[in-house]
SEGU-627179 format. One record per residue: residue number from 1; x, y, z of N, C-alpha, C in turn; residue in one letter. Coordinates in steps of 0.1 Angstrom, whole numbers. Example, Ala and Ser with C-alpha at 12.3 -4.5 7.8 and 13.67 -1.06 7.14 Angstrom:
2
+-----+-------+-------+-------+-------+-------+-------+-------+-------+-------+------+
: pos :  n.c1 :  n.c2 :  n.c3 : ca.c1 : ca.c2 : ca.c3 :  c.c1 :  c.c2 :  c.c3 : code :
+-----+-------+-------+-------+-------+-------+-------+-------+-------+-------+------+
:   1 :   132 :   -57 :    78 :   123 :   -45 :    78 :   132 :   -33 :    78 :    A :
:   2 :   128 :   -22 :    71 :   137 :   -11 :    71 :   129 :     0 :    79 :    S :
+-----+-------+-------+-------+-------+-------+-------+-------+-------+-------+------+
end
This chain:
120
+-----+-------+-------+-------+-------+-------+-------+-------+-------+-------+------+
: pos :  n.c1 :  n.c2 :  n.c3 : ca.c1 : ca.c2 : ca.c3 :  c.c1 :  c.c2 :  c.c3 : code :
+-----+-------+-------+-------+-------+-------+-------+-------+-------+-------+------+
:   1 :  -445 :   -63 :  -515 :  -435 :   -73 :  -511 :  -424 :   -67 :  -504 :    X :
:   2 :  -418 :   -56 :  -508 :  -409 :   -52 :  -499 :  -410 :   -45 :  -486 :    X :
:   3 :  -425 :   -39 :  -486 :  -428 :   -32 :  -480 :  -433 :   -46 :  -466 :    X :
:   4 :  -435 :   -57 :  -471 :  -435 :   -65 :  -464 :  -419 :   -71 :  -455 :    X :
:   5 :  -412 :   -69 :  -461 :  -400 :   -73 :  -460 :  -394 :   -62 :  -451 :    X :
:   6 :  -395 :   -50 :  -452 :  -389 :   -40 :  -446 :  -403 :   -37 :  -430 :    X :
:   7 :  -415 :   -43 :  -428 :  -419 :   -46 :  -414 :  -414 :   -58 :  -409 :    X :
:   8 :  -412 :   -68 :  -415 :  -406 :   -79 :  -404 :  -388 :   -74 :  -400 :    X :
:   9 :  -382 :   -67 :  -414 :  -371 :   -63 :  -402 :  -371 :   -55 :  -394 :    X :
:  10 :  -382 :   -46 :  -392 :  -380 :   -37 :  -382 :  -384 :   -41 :  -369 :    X :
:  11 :  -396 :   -47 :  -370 :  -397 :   -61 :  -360 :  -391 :   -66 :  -356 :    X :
:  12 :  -382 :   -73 :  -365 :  -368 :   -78 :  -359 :  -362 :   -71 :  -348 :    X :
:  13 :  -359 :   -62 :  -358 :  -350 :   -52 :  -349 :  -351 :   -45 :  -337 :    X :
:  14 :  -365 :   -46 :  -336 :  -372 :   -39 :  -325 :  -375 :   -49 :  -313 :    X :
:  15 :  -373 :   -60 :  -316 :  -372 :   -71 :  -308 :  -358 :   -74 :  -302 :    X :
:  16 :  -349 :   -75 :  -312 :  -338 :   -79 :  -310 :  -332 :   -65 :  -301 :    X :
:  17 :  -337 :   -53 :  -298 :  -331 :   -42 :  -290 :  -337 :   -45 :  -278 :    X :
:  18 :  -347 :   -55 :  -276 :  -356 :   -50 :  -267 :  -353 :   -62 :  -255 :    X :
:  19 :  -345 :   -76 :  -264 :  -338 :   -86 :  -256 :  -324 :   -75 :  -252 :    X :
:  20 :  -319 :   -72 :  -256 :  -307 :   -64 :  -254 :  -305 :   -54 :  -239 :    X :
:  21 :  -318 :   -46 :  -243 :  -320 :   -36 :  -234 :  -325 :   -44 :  -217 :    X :
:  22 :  -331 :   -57 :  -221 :  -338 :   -66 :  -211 :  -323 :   -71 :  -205 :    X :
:  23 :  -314 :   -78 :  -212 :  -303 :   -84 :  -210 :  -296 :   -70 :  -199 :    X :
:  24 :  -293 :   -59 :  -208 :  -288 :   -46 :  -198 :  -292 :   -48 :  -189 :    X :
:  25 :  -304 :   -45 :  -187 :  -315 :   -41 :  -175 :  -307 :   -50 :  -160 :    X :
:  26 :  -312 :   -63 :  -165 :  -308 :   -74 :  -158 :  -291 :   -72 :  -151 :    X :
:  27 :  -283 :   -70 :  -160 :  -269 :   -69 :  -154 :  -266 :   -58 :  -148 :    X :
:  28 :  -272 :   -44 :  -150 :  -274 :   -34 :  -141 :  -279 :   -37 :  -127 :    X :
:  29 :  -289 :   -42 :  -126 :  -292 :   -45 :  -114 :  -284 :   -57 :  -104 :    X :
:  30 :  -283 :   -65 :  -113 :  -270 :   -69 :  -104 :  -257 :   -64 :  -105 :    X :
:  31 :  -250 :   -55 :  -107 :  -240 :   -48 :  -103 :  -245 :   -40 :   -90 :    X :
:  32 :  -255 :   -32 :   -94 :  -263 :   -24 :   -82 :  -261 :   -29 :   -70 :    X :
:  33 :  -268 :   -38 :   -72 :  -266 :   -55 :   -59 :  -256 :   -57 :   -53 :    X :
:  34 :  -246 :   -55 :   -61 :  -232 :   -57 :   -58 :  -227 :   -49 :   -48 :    X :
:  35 :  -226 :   -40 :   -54 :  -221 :   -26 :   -51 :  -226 :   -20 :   -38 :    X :
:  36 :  -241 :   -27 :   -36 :  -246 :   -25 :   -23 :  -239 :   -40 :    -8 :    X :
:  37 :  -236 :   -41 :   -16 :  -231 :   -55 :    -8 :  -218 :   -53 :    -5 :    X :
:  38 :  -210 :   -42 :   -13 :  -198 :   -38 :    -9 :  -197 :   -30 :     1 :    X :
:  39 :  -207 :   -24 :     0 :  -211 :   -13 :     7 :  -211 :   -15 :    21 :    X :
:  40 :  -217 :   -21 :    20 :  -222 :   -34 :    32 :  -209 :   -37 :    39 :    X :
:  41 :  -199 :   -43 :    34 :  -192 :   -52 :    40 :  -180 :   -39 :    45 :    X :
:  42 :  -179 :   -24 :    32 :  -167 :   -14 :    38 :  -178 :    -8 :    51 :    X :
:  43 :  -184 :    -8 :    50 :  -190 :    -5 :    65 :  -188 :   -14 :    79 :    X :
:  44 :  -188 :   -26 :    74 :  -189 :   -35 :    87 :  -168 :   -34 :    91 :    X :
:  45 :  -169 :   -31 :    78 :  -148 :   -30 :    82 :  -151 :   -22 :    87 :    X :
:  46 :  -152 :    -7 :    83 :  -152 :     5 :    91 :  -151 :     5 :   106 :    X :
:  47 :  -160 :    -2 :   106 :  -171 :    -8 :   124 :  -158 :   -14 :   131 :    X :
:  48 :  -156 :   -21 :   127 :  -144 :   -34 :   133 :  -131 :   -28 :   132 :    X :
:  49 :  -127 :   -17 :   122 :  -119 :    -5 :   127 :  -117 :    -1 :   136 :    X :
:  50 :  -129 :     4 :   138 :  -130 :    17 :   148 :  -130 :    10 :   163 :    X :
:  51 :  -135 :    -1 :   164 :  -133 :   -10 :   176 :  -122 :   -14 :   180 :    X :
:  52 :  -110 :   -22 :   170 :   -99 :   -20 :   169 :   -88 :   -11 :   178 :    X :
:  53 :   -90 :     1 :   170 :   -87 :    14 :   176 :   -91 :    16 :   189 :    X :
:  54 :  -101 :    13 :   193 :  -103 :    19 :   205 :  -100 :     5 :   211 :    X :
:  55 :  -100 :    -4 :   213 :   -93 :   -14 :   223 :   -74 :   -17 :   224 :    X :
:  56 :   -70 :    -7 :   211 :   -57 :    -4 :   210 :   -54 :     5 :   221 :    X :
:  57 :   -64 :    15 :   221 :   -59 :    30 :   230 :   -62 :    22 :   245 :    X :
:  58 :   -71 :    10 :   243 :   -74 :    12 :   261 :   -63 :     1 :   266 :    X :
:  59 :   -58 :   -10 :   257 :   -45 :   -16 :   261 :   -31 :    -9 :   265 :    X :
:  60 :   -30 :     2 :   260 :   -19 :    12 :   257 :   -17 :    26 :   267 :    X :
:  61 :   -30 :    26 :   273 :   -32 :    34 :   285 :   -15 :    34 :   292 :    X :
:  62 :   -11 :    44 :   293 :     2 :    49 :   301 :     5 :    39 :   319 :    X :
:  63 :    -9 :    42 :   320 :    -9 :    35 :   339 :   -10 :    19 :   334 :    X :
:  64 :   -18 :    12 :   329 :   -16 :     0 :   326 :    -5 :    -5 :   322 :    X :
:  65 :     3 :     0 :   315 :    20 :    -1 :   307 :    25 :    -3 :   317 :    X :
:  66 :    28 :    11 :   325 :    34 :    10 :   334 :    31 :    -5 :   350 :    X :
:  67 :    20 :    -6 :   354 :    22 :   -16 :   360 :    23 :   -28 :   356 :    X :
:  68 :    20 :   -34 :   343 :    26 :   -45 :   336 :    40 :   -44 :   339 :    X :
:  69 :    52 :   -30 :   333 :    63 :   -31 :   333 :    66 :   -35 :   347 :    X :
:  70 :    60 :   -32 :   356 :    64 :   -34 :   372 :    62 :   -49 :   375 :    X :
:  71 :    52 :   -53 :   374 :    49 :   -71 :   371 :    56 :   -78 :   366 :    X :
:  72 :    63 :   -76 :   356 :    72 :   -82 :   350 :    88 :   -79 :   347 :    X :
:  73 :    85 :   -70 :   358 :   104 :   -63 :   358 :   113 :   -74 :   359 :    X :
:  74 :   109 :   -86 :   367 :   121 :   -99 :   371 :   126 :  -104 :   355 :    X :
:  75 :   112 :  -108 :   350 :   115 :  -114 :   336 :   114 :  -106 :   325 :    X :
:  76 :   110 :   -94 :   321 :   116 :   -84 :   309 :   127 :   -77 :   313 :    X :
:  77 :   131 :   -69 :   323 :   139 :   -59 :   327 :   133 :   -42 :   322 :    X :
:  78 :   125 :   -42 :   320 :   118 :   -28 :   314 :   118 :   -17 :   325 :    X :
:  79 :   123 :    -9 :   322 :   124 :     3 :   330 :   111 :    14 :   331 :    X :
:  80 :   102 :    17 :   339 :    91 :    27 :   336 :    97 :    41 :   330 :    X :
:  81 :    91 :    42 :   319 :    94 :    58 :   308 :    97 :    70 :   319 :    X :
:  82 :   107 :    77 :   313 :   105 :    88 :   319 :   109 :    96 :   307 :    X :
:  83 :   114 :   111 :   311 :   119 :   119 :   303 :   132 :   116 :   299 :    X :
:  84 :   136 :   113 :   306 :   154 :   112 :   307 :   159 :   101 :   300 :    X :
:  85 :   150 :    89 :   300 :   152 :    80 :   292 :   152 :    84 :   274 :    X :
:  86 :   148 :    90 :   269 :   146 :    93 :   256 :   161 :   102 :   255 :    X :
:  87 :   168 :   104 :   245 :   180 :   106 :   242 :   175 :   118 :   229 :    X :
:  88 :   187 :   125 :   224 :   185 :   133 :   208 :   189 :   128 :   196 :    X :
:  89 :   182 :   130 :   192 :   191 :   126 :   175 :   206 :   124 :   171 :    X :
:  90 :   209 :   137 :   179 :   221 :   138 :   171 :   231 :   130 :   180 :    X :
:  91 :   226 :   126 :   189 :   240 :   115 :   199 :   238 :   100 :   193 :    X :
:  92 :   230 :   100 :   183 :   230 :    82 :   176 :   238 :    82 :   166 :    X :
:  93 :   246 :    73 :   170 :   259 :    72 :   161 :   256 :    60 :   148 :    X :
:  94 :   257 :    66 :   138 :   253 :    52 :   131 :   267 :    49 :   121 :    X :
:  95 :   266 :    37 :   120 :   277 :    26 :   115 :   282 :    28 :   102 :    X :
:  96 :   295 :    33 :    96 :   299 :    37 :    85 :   300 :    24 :    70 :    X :
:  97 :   295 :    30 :    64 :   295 :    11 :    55 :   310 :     9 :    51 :    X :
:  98 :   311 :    -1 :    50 :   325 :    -8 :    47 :   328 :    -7 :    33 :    X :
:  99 :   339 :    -1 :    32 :   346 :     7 :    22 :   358 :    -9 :    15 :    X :
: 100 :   348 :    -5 :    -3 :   356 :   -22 :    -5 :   370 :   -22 :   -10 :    X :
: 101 :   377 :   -28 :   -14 :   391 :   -25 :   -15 :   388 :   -26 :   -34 :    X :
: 102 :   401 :   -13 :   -39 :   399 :   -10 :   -56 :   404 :   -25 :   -62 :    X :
: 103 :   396 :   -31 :   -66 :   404 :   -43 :   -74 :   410 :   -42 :   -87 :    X :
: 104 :   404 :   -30 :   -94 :   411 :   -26 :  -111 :   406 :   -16 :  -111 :    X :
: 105 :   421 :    -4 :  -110 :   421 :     5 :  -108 :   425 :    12 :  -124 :    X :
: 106 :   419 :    28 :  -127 :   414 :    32 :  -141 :   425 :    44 :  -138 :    X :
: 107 :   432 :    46 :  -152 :   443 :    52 :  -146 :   433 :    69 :  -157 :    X :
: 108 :   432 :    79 :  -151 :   424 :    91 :  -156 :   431 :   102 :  -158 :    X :
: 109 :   444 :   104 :  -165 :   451 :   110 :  -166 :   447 :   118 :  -178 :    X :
: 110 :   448 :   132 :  -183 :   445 :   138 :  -194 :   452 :   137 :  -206 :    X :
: 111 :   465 :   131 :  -205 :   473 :   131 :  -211 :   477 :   115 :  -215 :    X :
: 112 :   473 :   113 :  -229 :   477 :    95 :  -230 :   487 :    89 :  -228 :    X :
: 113 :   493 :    81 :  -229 :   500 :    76 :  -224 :   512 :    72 :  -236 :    X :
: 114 :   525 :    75 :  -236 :   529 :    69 :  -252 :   542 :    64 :  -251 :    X :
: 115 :   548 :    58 :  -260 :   557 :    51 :  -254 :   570 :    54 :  -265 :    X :
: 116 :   566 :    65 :  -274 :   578 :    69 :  -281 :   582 :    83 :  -276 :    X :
: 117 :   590 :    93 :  -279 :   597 :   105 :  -278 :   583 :   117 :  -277 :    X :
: 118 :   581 :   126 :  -270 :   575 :   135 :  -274 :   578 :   144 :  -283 :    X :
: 119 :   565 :   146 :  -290 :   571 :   158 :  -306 :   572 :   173 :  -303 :    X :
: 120 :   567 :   175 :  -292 :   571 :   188 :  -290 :   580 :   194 :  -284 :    X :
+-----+-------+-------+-------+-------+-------+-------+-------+-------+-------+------+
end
């Protein structure tokens, strides 16, 4: 009798690992799936990066700048770059913050303050 009792639980149990392991199985593979589909899509960004980029550099081209800025000198006012246009660091003057006025002022004297005779 027991020995009966002790194969159907192992049975059991051997079943019940074997939905478990099936259930794993299953969610592994779709994460896999997943992860390939991410894959997928940081690649296609990549792609459309790098296109990006290079249609940045070919808008930005120095000689095209420049004749835009010529074309439209009436209505931007843009000067074509030179060297002399760029300035140094140290001639930019920047704006000192506004200094606020003391409204209650803390009197820091070492010595308290007292209002009878000194004892010494």
């Amino acid at each position: 009798m027991m020995r009966a009792v002790m194969y159907v639980a192992a049975a059991l149990t051997v079943m019940g690992l074997a939905f478990w392991a099936y259930q794993e199985n299953y969610r592994t593979q779709q994460s896999i799936s997943q992860v390939r589909r991410l894959h997928a899509q940081i690649g296609d960004a990549h792609e459309r990066l790098g296109m990006l980029r290079a249609e940045w550099a070919y808008l930005n081209r120095p000689d095209r700048l420049i004749d835009l800025a010529e074309i439209n000198f009436d209505r931007l006012g843009l000067l074509p770059l030179s060297p002399e246009a760029f300035g140094e660091i140290e001639t930019i003057v920047y704006p000192l913050p506004d200094i606020l006025p003391i409204t209650n002022p803390i009197d820091i004297n070492s010595i308290p303050p007292s209002d009878e005779e000194d004892p010494l």
